[in-house]
C-alpha positions as CSV (number, residue, x, y, z in Angstrom):
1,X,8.5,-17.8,1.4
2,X,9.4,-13.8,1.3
3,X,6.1,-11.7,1.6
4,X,5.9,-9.1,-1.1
5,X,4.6,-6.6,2.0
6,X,8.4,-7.6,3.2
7,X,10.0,-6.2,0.3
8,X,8.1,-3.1,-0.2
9,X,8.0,-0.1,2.4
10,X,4.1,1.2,2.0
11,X,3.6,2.0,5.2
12,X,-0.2,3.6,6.6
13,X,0.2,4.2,9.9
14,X,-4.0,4.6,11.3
15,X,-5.0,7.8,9.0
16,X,-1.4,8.5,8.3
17,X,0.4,7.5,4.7
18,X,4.1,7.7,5.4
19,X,5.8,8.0,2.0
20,X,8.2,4.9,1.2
21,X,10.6,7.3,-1.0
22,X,11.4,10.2,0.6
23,X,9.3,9.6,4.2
24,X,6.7,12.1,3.9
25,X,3.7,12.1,6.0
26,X,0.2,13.3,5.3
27,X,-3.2,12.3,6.7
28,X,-4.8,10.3,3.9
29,X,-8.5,12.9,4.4
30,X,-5.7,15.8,3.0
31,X,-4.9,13.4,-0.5
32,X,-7.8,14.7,-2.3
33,X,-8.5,12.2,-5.3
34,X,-5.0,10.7,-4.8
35,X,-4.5,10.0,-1.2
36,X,-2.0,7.7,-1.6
37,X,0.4,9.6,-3.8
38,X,2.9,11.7,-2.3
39,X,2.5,15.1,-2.8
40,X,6.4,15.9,-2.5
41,X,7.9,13.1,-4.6
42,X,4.7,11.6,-6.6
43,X,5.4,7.9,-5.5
44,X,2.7,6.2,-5.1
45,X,2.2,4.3,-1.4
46,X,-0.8,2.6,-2.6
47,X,-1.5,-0.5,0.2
48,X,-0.3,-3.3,-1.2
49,X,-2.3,-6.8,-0.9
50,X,-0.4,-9.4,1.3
51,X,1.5,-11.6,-1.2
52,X,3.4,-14.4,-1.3
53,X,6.8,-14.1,-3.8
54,X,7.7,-18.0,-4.6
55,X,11.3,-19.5,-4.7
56,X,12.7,-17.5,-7.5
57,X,11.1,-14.1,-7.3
58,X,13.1,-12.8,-4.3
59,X,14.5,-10.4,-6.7
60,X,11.7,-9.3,-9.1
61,X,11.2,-6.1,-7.1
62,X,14.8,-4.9,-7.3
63,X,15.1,-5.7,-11.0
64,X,11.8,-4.2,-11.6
65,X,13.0,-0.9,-10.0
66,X,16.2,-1.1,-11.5
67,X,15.1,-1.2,-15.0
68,X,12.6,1.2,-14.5
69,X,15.7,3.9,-12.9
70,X,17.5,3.1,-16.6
71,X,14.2,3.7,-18.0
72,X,14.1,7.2,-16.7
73,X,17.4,8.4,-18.2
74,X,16.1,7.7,-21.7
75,X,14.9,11.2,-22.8
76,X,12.8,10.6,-25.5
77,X,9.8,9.7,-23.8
78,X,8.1,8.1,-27.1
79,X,11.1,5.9,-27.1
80,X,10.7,5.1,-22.9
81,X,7.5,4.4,-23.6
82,X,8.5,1.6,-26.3
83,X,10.8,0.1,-23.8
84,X,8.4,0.1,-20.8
85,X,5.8,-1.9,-23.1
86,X,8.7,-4.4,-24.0
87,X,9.9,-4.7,-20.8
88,X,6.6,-5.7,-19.5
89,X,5.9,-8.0,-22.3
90,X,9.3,-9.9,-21.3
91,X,8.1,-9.5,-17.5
92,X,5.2,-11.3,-18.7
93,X,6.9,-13.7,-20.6
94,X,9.3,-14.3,-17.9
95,X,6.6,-14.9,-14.9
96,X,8.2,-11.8,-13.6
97,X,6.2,-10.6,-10.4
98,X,5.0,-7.3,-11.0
99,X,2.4,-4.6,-11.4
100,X,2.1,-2.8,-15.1
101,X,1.3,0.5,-13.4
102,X,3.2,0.6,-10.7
103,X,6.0,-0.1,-13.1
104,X,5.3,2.3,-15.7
105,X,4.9,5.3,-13.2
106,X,8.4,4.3,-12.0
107,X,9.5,4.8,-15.4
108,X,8.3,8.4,-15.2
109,X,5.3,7.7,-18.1
């Protein structure tokens, strides 16, 4: 089985949150009431819980990101927002591993 901690880059290092996107580093006392999200890129390097991804879901991640890049070229952000909500209904649907607000703040909503 492929750990979801294996697929994802969070990384805390003691008191230290080194950002996954762009690999900036800030001591998680200087986040304020977000002391996860990067102040330079806004990702969010939230810990994630150790889980285990099941035959079939090696990929989830990547499509997950991949739709929510395509996502972010839609301009209308009513219209973004429609899609994101579909998108996680067929996530749903589709036993898609995944986390709704990790997803939609990928998407830039």
């Amino acid at each position: 089985m492929i750990k979801l901690k294996d697929i994802l880059n969070e990384t805390i290092d003691g008191s230290k949150v080194i950002c996954d996107k762009c690999h900036w580093t800030w001591d998680i006392s200087d986040g304020g009431n977000h002391p996860y999200t990067c102040h330079k890129c806004g990702n969010d390097n939230t810990p994630i819980k150790e889980v285990e991804v099941g035959q079939g879901h090696e990929n989830d991640r990547d499509m997950i990101v991949g739709v929510a890049e395509i996502l972010r070229m839609v301009d209308d952000m009513n219209n973004r927002k429609e899609i994101a909500e579909a998108m996680l209904r067929k996530f749903k649907s589709e036993d898609v591993i995944h986390n709704a607000k990790e997803f939609l703040t990928l998407c830039g909503i």
